[in-house]
C-alpha positions as CSV (number, residue, x, y, z in Angstrom):
1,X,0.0,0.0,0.0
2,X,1.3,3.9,-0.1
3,X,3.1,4.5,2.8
4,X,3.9,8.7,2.1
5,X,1.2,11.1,0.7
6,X,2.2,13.4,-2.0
7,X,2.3,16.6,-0.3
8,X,4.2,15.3,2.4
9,X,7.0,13.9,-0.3
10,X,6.9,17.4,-2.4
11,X,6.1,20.0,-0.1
12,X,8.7,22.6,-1.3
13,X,7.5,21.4,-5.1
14,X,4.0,22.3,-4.2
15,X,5.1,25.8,-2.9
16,X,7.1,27.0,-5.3
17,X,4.4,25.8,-7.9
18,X,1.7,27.8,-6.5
19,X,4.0,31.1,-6.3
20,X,5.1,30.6,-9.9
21,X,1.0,30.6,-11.0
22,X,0.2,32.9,-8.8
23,X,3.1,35.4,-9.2
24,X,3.9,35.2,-12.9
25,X,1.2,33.0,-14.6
26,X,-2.2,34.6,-13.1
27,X,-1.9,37.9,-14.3
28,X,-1.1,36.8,-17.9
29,X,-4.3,34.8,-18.5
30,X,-6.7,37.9,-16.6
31,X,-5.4,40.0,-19.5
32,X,-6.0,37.7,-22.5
33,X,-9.0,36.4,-21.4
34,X,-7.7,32.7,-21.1
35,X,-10.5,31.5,-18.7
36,X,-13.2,32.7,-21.1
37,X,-11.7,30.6,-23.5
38,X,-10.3,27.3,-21.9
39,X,-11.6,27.1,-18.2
40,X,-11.2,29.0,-15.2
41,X,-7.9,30.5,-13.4
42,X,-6.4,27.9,-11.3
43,X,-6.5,27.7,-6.9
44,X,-4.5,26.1,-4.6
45,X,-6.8,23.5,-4.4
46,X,-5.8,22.1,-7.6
47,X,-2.0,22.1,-6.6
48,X,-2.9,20.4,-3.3
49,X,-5.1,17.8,-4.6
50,X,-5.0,14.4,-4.3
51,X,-4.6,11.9,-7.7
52,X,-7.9,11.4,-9.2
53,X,-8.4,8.3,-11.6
54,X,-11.2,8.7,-13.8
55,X,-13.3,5.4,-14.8
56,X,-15.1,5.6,-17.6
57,X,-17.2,2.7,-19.8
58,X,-20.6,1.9,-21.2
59,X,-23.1,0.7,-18.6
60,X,-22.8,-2.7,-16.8
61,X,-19.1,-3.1,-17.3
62,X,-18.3,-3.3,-13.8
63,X,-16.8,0.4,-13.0
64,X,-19.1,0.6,-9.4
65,X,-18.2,-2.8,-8.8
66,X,-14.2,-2.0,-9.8
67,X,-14.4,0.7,-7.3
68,X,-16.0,-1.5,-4.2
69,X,-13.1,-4.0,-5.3
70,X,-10.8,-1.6,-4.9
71,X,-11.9,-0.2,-1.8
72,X,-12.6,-3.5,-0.1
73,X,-16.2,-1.8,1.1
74,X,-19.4,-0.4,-0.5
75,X,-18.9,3.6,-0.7
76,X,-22.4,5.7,0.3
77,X,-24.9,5.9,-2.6
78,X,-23.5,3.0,-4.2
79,X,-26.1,1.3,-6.9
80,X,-25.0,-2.1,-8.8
81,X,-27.2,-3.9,-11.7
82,X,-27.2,-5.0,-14.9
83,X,-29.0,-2.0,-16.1
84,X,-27.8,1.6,-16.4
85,X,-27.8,2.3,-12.5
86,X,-24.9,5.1,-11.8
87,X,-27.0,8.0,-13.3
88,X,-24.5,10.6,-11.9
89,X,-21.0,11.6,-11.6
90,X,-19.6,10.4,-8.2
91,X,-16.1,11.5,-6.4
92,X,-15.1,9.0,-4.4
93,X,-12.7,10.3,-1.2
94,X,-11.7,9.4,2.1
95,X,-13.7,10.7,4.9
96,X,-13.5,9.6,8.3
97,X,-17.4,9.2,8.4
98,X,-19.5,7.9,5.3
99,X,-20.7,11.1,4.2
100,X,-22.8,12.4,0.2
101,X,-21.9,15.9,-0.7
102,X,-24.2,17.3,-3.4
103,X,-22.3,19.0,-6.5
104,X,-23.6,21.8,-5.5
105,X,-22.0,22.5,-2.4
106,X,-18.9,20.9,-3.7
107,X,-18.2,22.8,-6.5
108,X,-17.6,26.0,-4.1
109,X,-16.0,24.4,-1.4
110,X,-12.5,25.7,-1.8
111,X,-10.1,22.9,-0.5
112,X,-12.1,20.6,-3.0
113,X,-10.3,20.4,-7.2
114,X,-14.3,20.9,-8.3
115,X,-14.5,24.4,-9.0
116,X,-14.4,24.6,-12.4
117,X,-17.6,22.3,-12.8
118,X,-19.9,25.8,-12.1
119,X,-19.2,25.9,-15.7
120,X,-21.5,23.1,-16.3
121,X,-24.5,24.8,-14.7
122,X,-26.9,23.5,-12.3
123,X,-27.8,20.8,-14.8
124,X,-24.3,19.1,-14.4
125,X,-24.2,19.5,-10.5
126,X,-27.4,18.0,-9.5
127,X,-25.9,14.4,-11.2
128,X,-22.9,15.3,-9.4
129,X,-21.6,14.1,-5.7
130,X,-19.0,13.3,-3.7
131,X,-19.0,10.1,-1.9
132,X,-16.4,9.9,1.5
133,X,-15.9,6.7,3.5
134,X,-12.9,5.3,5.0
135,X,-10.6,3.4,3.3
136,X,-6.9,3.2,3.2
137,X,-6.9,3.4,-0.4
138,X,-8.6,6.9,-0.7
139,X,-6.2,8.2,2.0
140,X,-3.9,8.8,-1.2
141,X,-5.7,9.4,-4.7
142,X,-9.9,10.1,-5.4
143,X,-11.6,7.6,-7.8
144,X,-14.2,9.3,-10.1
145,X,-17.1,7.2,-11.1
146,X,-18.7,8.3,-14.1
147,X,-22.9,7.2,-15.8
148,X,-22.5,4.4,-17.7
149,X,-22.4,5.8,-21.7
150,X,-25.4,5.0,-22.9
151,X,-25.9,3.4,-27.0
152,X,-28.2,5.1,-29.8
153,X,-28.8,8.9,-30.2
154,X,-32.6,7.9,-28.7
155,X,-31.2,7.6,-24.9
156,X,-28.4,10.4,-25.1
157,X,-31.2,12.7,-25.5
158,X,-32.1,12.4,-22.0
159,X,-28.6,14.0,-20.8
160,X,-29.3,17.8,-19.4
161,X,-25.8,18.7,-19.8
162,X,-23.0,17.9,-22.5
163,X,-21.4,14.6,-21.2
164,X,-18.2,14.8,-23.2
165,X,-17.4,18.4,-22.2
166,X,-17.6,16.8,-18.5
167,X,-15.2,14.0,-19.6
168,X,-12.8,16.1,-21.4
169,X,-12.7,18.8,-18.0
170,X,-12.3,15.4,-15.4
171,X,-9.7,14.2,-17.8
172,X,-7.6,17.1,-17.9
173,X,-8.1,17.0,-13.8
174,X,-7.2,13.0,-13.7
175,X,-3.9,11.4,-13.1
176,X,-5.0,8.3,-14.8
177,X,-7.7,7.4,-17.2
178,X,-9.4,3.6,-16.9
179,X,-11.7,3.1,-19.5
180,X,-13.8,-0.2,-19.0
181,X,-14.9,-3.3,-21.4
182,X,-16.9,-6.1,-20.7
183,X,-15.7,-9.2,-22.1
184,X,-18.8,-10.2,-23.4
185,X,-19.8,-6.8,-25.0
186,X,-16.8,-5.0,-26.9
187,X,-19.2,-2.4,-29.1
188,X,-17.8,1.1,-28.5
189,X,-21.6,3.3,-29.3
190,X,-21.3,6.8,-30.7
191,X,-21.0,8.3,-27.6
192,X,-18.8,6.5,-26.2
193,X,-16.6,6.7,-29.2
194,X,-17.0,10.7,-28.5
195,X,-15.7,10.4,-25.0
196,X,-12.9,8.7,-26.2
197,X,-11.9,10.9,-28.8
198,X,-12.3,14.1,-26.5
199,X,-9.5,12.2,-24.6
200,X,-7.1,13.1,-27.2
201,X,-3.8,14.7,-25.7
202,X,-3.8,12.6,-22.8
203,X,-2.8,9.3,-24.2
204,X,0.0,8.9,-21.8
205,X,-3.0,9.0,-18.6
206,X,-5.5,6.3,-20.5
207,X,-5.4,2.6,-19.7
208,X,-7.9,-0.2,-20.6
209,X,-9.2,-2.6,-18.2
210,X,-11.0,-5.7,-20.2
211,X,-13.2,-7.1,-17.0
212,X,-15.0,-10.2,-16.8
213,X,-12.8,-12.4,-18.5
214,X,-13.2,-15.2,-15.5
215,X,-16.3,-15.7,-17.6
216,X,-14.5,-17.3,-20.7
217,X,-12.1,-20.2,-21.8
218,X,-8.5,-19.4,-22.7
219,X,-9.1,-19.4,-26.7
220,X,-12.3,-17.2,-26.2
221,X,-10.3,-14.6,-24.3
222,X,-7.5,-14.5,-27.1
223,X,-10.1,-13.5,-29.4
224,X,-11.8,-10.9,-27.5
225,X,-8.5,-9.4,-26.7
226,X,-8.2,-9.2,-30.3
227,X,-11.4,-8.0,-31.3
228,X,-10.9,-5.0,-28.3
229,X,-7.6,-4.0,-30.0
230,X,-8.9,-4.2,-33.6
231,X,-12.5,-1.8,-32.2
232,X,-10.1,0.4,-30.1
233,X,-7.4,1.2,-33.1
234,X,-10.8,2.4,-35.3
235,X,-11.5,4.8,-32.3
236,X,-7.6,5.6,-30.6
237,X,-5.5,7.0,-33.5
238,X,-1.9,6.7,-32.1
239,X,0.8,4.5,-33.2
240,X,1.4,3.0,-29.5
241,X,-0.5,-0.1,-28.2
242,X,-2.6,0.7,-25.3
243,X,-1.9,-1.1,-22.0
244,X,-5.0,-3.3,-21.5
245,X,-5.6,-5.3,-17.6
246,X,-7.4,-8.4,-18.2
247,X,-9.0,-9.8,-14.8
248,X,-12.3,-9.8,-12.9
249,X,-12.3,-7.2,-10.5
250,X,-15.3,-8.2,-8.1
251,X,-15.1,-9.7,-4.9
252,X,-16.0,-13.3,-6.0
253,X,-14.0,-16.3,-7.0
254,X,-12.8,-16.6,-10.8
255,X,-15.6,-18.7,-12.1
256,X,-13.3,-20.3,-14.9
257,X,-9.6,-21.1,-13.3
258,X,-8.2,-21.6,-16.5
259,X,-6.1,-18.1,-16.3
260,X,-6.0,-17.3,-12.7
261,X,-2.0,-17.0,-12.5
262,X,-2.8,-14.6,-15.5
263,X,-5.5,-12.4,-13.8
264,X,-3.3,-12.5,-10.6
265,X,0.0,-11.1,-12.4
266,X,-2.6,-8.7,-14.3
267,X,-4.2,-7.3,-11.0
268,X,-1.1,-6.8,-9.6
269,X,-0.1,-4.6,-12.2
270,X,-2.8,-2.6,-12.6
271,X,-2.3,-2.0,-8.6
272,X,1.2,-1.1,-9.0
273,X,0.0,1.3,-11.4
274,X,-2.5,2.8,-9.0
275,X,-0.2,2.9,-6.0
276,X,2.4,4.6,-8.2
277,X,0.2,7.6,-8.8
278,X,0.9,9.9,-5.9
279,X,4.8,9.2,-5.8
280,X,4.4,10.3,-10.2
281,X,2.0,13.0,-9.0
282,X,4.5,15.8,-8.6
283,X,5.6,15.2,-12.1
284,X,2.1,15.4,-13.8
285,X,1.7,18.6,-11.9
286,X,4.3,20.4,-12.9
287,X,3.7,18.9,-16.8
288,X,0.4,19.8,-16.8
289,X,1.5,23.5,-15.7
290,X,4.4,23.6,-18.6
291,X,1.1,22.4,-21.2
292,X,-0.9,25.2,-19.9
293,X,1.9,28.0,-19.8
294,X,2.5,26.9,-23.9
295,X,-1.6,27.3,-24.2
296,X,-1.4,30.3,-22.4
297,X,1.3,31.5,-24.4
298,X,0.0,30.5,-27.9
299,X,-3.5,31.7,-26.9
300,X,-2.1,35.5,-26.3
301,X,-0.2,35.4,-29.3
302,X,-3.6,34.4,-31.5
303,X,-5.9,37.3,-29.2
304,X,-3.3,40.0,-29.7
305,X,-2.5,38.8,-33.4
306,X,-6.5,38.7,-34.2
307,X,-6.7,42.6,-32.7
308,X,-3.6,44.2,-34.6
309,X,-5.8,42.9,-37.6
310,X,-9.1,44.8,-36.7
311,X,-9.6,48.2,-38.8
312,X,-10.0,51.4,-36.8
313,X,-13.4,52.4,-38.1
314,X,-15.5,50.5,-40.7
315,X,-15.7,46.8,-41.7
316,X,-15.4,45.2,-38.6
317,X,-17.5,42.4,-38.5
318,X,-16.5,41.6,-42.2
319,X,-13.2,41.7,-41.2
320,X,-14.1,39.3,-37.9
321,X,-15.9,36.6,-40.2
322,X,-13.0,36.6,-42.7
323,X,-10.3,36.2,-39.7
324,X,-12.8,33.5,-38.6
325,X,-13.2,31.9,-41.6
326,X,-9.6,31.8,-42.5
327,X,-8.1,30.9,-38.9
328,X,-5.6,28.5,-40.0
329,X,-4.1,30.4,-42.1
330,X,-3.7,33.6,-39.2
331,X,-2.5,30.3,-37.5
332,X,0.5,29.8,-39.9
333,X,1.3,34.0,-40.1
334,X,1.2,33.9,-36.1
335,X,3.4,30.6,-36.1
336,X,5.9,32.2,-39.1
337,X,6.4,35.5,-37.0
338,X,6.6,34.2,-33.3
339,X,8.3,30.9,-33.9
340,X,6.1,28.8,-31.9
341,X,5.4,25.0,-32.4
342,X,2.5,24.1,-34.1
343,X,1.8,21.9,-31.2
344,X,1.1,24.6,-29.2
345,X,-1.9,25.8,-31.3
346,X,-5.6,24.6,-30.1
347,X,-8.2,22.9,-32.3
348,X,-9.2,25.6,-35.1
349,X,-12.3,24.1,-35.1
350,X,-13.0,24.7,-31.3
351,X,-11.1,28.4,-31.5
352,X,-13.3,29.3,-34.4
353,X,-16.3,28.6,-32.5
354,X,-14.9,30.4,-28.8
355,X,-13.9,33.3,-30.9
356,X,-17.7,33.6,-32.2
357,X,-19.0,35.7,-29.6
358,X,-16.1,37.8,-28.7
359,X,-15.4,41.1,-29.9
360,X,-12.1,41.6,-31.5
361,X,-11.5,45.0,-30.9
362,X,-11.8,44.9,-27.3
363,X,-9.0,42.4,-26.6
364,X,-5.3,43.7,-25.0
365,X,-2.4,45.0,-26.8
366,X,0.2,43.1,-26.2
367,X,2.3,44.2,-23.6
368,X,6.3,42.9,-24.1
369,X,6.8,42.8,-20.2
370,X,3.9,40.7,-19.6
371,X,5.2,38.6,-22.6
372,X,9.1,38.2,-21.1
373,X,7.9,37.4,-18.2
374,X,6.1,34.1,-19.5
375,X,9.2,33.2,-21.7
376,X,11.2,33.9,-18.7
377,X,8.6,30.9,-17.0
378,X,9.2,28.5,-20.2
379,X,12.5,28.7,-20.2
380,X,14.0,29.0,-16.8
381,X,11.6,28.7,-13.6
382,X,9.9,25.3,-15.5
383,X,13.3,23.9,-16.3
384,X,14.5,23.9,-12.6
385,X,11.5,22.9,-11.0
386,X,12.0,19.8,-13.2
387,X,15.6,19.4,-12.4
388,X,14.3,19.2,-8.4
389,X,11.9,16.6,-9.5
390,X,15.1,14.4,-10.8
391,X,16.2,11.6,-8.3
392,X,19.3,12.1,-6.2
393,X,21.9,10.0,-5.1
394,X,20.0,7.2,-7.0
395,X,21.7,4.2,-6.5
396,X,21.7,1.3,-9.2
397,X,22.2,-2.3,-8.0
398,X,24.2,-3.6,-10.6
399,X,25.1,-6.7,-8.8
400,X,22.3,-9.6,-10.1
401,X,24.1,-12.0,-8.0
402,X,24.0,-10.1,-4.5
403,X,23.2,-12.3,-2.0
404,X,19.8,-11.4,-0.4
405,X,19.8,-9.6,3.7
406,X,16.2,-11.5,4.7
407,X,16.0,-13.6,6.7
408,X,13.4,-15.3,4.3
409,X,15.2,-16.9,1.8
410,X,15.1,-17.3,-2.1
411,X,13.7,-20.9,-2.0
412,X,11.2,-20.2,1.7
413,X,10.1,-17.7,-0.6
414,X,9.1,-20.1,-3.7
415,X,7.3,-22.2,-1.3
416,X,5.0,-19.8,1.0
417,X,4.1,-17.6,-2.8
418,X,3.2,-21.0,-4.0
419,X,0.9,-21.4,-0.5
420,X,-0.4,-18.1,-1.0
421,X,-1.5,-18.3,-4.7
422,X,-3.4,-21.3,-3.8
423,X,-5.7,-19.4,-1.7
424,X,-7.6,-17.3,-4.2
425,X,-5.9,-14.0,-3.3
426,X,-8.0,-10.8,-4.5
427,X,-5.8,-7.9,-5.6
428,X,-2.8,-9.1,-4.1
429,X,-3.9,-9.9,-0.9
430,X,-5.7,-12.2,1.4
431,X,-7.7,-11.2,4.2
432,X,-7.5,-12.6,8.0
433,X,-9.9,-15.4,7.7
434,X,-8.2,-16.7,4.6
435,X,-5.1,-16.2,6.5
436,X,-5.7,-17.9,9.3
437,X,-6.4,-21.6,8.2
438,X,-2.6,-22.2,7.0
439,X,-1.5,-20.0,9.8
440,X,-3.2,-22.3,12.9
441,X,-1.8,-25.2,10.9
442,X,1.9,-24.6,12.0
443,X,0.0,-25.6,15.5
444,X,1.4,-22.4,17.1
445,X,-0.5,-21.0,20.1
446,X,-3.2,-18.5,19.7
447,X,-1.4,-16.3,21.9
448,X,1.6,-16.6,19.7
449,X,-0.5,-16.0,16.4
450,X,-2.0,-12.6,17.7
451,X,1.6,-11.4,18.2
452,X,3.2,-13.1,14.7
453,X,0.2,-11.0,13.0
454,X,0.8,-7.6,14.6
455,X,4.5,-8.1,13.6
456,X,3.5,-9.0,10.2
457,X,0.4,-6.5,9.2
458,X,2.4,-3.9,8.5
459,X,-0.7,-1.8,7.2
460,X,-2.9,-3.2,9.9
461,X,-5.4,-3.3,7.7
462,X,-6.2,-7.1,8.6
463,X,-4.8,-8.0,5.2
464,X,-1.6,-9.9,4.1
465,X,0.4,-9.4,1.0
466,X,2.7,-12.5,-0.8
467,X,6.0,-10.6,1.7
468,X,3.8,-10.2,4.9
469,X,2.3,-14.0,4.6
470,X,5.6,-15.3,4.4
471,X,6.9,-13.2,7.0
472,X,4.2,-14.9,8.9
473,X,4.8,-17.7,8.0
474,X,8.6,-18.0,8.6
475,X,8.1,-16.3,12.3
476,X,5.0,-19.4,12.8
477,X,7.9,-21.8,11.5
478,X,10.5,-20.4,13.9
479,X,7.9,-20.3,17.5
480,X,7.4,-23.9,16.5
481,X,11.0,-25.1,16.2
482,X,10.7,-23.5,19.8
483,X,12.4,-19.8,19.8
484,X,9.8,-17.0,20.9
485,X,8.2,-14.6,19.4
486,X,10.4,-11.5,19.1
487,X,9.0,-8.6,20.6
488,X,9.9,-6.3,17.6
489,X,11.6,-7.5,14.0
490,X,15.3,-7.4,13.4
491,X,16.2,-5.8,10.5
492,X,16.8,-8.5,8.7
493,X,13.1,-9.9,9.5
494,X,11.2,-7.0,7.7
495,X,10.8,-7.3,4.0
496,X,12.4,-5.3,1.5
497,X,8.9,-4.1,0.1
498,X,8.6,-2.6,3.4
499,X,11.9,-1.6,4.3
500,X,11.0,2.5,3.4
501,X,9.1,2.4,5.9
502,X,12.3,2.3,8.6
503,X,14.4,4.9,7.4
504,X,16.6,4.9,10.6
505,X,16.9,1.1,10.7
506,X,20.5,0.3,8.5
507,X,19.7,-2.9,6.5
């Protein structure tokens, strides 16, 4: 599990983050208008936010049920069924109490990321919540359920508000993108196919989970997998494969067995994906700051570029269609002059219609200290915020042979993963109760068992991992050839996966 939350890792990150936007970033986009265009200004909620993960699918895929799975509990409001049954957009976080907060209220709470959804009206925020409940899981990163996407134009009629504008904001918010397939249904509908496309641009966040695959044989699976890639490279224009989790991720046994070692190594993954989230956070931050300074950029050029062309007098509107009209080509002159990328330009299509209803001749002159200031950001203050993101002192085992420091060895290892396996673990771990059959097998005393299990729960969650079950089970091993239970763990005892947690200890 996490062991450090992201703002305690990157305080000084976080800081100087928020001073750069606030002190050299803010006043640049008030001037050109930026939030009119492409969202509001930024607060320090956004900075100080947990890693969101955004799930998104066609209904009855399994993204509640993913969620419960991942939480090891039911979160409050939480509907399951075969039919469409999460109507609404729900923000899963930790609370200490089980708690709904209406979108409403939560879109002007200030500590909350959710203040840009005003922009979706009260339409939008009345299918909107946040959900709190305590897990360990939530403690770190937000999961954001979203309605299931619905198939033919007759149901999307019933949507009050414009679903993929919502996607497209969440997924600029999200640290990672899930989207969802059942095995046994692999269409991608219009709108669903519309979601995905307005998740261009963050191809490096999306990941495909293919769920329910417990359901089929070995050589069914191999086709579906097939037929997802073959529908998704239709929809997803990149030249990269797409990572894709297969697995059933409920909290029932895999109905076919045929590819549990499979599902097992899969789940894993896709955990060590999730857990690596707020440790990659600080990175994604300050990227995601370095794409909106280029935008921010790029967009001033085009407003102040678009003015300088306005006549004084007469013509104006002819002038605005024409400009309008013919924005790809005012594209190229501003790209020509300035030298920017032509990366850094927005959709025309999207520009043309934002530009619609403003009036030309009312935007800012340019102002060149404004302007130095924000290549001044580019190119210095973004460049060594990144170098302080770079590891230091990084040390590279370059030794395959080293002999191992736990007291667990190499081949006590083989044998307790190979005992572990066999008992159906979910996620990568096993609870108490499964736990404790093999346990009270090594015929230790209960007594002896309560203290081998607070030793070896290092999350004291009442879970084991494949390190913390063999820890047990080497200590259970060791009472019975008749040493006691040792108080607290040598160093060589604890397991290497867990060694971070002891930064005093010398191992």
């Amino acid at each position: 599990m996490i062991s450090e939350k992201f703002s305690e890792q990157y305080p000084e990150i976080l800081r100087q983050l928020k001073i750069l936007y606030g002190k050299k970033i803010m006043d640049f986009e008030k001037r050109y208008k930026f939030d009119e265009f492409w969202g509001q200004q930024l607060k320090a909620s956004d900075f100080d936010a947990k890693p969101m993960v955004l799930l998104l699918g066609q209904y009855s895929v399994g993204k509640t049920s993913f969620i419960e799975y991942l939480l090891k509990r039911k979160f409050p409001g939480m509907r399951i069924g075969p039919e469409p049954t999460t109507d609404r957009f729900v923000a899963v976080m930790h609370g200490d109490e089980d708690q709904i907060i209406p979108g409403n209220a939560l879109s002007v709470d200030p500590e909350q990321p959710f203040h840009g959804t005003n922009a979706f009206g009260s339409s939008f925020l009345s299918h909107f919540e946040a959900a709190k409940c305590n897990a360990s899981i939530l403690k770190n990163i937000t999961l954001v359920d979203s309605p299931g996407v619905l198939s033919g134009e007759k149901h999307r009629l019933g949507r009050s508000y414009d679903f993929t504008q919502v996607i497209s904001w969440f997924a600029n918010k999200c640290d990672l993108i899930l989207l969802l397939f059942d095995a046994h249904k692999l269409d991608i509908s219009d709108e669903f196919k519309e979601a995905i496309e307005t998740l261009k641009g963050h191809d490096d966040k999306v990941r495909v989970v293919l769920n329910k695959c417990d359901q089929i044989t070995t050589q069914q699976l191999m086709r579906v997998y097939g037929a997802l890639m073959w529908s998704l490279g239709k929809v997803v224009k990149t030249p990269e494969v797409m990572r894709v989790y297969l697995g059933s991720f409920w909290d029932q046994p895999y109905r076919i067995k045929d590819n549990e070692k499979l599902f097992i190594a899969e789940t894993k993954d896709l955990l060590d994906d999730l857990l690596a989230l707020p440790r990659n956070s600080a990175v994604r931050k300050v990227n995601e700051l370095v794409k909106r300074v280029r935008l921010v950029r790029c967009h001033a050029y085009i407003i102040t570029h678009l003015r300088d062309k306005m006549p004084m007098l007469f013509g104006k509107d002819d002038t605005k269609k024409d400009l309008i009209k013919n924005l790809l080509r005012e594209f190229k002159e501003i790209e020509r002059i300035h030298k920017l990328p032509p990366g850094d330009f927005p959709d025309v299509r999207q520009m043309q219609e934002l530009l619609m209803v403003h009036d030309f001749s009312s935007f800012e002159a340019r102002s060149e200290r404004l302007f130095e200031i924000i290549e001044t950001v580019m190119s210095v203050d973004l460049p060594r915020l990144m170098k302080t993101l770079a590891p230091s002192n990084t040390q590279v085992e370059t030794n395959p042979f080293k002999e191992s420091n736990w007291v667990v060895t190499e081949g006590m290892k083989q044998g307790y993963d190979e005992l572990f396996n066999s008992l159906g673990p979910k996620a990568g771990f096993i609870t108490g109760q499964v736990a404790s059959k093999p346990l009270l097998e090594c015929g230790v005393a209960m007594v002896d068992l309560r203290q081998i299990w607070e030793l070896s729960d290092f999350e004291k969650d009442g879970t084991l991992d494949s390190d913390e079950f063999a820890l047990a089970m080497y200590l259970c091993q060791r009472v019975k050839a008749g040493d006691p239970v040792p108080s607290q763990l040598a160093p060589n005892m604890i397991p290497p996966s867990k060694r971070h947690r002891f930064k005093n200890i010398n191992f």
